[in-house]
C-alpha positions as CSV (number, residue, x, y, z in Angstrom):
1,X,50.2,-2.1,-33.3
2,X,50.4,-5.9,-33.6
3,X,53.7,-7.6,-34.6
4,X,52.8,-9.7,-38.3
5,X,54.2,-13.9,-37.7
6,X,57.5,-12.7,-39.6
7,X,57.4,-9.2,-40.4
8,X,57.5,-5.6,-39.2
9,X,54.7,-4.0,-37.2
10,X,51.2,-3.5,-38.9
11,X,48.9,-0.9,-38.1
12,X,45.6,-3.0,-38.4
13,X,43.6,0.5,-38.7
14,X,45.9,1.5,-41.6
15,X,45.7,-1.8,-43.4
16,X,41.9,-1.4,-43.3
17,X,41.9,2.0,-44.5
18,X,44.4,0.8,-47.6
19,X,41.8,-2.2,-48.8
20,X,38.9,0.4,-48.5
21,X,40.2,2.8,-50.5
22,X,41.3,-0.5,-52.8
23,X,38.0,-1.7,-53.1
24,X,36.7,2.8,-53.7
25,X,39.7,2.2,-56.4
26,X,38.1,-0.8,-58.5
27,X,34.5,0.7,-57.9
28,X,35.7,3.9,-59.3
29,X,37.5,2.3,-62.6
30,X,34.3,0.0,-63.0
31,X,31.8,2.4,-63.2
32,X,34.2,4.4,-66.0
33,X,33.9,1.3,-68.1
34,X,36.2,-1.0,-67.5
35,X,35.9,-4.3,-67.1
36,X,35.8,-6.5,-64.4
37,X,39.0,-8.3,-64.4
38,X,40.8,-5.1,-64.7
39,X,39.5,-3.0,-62.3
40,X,40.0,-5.7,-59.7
41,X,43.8,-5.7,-60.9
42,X,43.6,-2.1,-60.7
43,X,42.3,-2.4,-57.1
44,X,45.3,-5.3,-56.2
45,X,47.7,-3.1,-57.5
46,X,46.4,-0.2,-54.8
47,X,46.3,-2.5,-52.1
48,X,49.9,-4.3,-52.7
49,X,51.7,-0.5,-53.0
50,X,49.1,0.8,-49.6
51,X,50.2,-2.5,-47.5
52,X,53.8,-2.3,-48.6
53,X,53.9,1.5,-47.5
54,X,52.0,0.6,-44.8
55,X,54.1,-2.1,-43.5
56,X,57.8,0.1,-44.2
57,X,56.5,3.6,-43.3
58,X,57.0,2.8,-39.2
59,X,59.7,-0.2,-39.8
60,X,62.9,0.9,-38.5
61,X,65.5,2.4,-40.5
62,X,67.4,-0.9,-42.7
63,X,70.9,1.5,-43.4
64,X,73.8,0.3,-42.4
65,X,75.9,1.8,-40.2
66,X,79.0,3.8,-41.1
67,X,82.1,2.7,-39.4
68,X,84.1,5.4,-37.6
69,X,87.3,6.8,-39.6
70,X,90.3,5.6,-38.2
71,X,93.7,7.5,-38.7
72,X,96.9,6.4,-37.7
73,X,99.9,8.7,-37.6
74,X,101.7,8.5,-40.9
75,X,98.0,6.8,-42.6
76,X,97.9,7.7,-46.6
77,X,95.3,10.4,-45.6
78,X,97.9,12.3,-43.8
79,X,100.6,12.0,-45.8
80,X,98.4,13.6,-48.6
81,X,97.3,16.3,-46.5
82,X,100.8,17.2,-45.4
83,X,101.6,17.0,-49.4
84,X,99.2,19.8,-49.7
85,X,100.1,21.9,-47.1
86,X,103.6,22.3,-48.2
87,X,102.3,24.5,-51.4
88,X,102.9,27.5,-49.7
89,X,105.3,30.6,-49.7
90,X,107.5,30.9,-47.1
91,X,108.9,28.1,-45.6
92,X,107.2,24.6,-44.0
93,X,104.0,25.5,-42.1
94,X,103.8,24.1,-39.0
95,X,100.8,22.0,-39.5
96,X,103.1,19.7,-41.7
97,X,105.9,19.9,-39.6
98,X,103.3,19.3,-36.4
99,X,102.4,16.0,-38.5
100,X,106.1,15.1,-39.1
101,X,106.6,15.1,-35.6
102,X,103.9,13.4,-34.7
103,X,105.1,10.5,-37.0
104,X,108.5,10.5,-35.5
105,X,107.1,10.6,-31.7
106,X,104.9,7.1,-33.2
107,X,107.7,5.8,-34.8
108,X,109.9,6.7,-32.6
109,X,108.1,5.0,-29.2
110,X,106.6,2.3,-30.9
111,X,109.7,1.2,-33.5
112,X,112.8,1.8,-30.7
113,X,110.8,2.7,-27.6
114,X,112.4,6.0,-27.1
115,X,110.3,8.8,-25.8
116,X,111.0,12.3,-28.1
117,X,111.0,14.6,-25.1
118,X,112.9,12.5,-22.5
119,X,115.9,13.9,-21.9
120,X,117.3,10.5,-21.3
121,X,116.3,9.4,-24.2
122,X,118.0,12.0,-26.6
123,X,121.8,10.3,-27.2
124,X,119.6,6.9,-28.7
125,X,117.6,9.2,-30.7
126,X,120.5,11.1,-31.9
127,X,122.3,8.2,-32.7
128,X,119.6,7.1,-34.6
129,X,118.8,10.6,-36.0
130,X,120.9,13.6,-37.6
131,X,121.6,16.4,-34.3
132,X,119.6,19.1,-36.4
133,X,116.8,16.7,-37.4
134,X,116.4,15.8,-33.1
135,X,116.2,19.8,-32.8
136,X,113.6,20.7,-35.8
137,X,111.9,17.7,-34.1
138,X,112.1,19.1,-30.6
139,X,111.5,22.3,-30.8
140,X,107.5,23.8,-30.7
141,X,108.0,26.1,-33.1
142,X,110.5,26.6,-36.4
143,X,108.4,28.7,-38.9
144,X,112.3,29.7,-40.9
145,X,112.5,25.9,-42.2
146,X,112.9,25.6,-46.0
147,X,111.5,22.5,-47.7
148,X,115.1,21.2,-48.2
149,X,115.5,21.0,-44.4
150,X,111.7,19.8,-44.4
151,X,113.1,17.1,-47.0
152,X,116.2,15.6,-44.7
153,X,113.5,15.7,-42.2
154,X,111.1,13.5,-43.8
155,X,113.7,11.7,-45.0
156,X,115.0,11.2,-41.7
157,X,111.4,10.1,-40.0
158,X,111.4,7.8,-42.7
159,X,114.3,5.3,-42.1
160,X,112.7,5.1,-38.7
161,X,110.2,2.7,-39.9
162,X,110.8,-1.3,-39.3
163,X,112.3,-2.7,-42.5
164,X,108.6,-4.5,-43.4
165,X,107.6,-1.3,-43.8
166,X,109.5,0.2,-46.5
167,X,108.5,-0.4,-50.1
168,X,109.9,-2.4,-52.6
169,X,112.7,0.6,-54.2
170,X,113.8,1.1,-50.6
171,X,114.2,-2.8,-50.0
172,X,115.6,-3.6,-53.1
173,X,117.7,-0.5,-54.5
């Protein structure tokens, strides 16, 4: 392969084949009866679309790359997602209260740098959490929570975010 002054690589066998069969072309539509100027256009046009596939066929690929998905605890994506969980009989499921708690433990050590299941921790968190909402938080599993429960829970996580972080209604009531 030899690398072209300011483009991709060109096989030089391949670009000889493509003007033969080029030239073949405008022989072929000239001895049908056309005339001369077209079947020369007729043989350009073969050569420019046989050197253009020529020259991209072995190029390297020119899509871009996609960017890996970031999620953050508490992102839109996963609020959405616990949204749709909770449409089920029976209580909270403990996927969406797994992804309440991992809000809280985010909030929790990167807000007020308290740690959800130090032990030394627990009086700041319950001081700046309801007793029952530290326990539904705490505890592994918790399949008999009701949605109103779920609710003071969410609730709960939420105040735990830094007062840029609230919206407008929660800023200004």
């Amino acid at each position: 392969m030899v690398r072209g002054p300011d483009g991709p690589d060109v096989n030089p066998r391949a670009a000889a084949g493509v003007v033969v069969l080029a030239v073949i072309a405008s022989a072929v539509v000239w001895f049908f009866g056309v005339g001369v100027a077209l079947s020369l256009a007729v043989g350009g046009v073969v050569a420019a679309v046989g050197l253009t596939w020529t020259a991209i066929r072995d190029a390297p690929s020119l899509t871009w790359p996609v960017p890996p998905v970031r999620s953050a605890p508490g992102a839109r994506r996963g609020l959405s997602e616990t949204a749709w969980s909770l449409r089920s009989r029976g209580g909270v499921p403990e996927r969406a209260l797994g992804r309440a708690r991992a809000v809280a433990r985010h909030r929790l050590r990167t807000v007020h740098r308290l740690d959800l299941d130090d032990p030394d921790d627990r009086p700041e968190i319950e001081a700046l959490l309801p007793p029952d909402v530290v326990a539904v938080l705490r505890s592994e599993r918790r399949p008999e929570l009701d949605l109103t429960a779920f609710g003071a829970v969410l609730t709960a996580v939420e105040a735990l975010a830094p007062p840029t972080d609230r919206t407008a209604t929660e800023r200004h009531p």
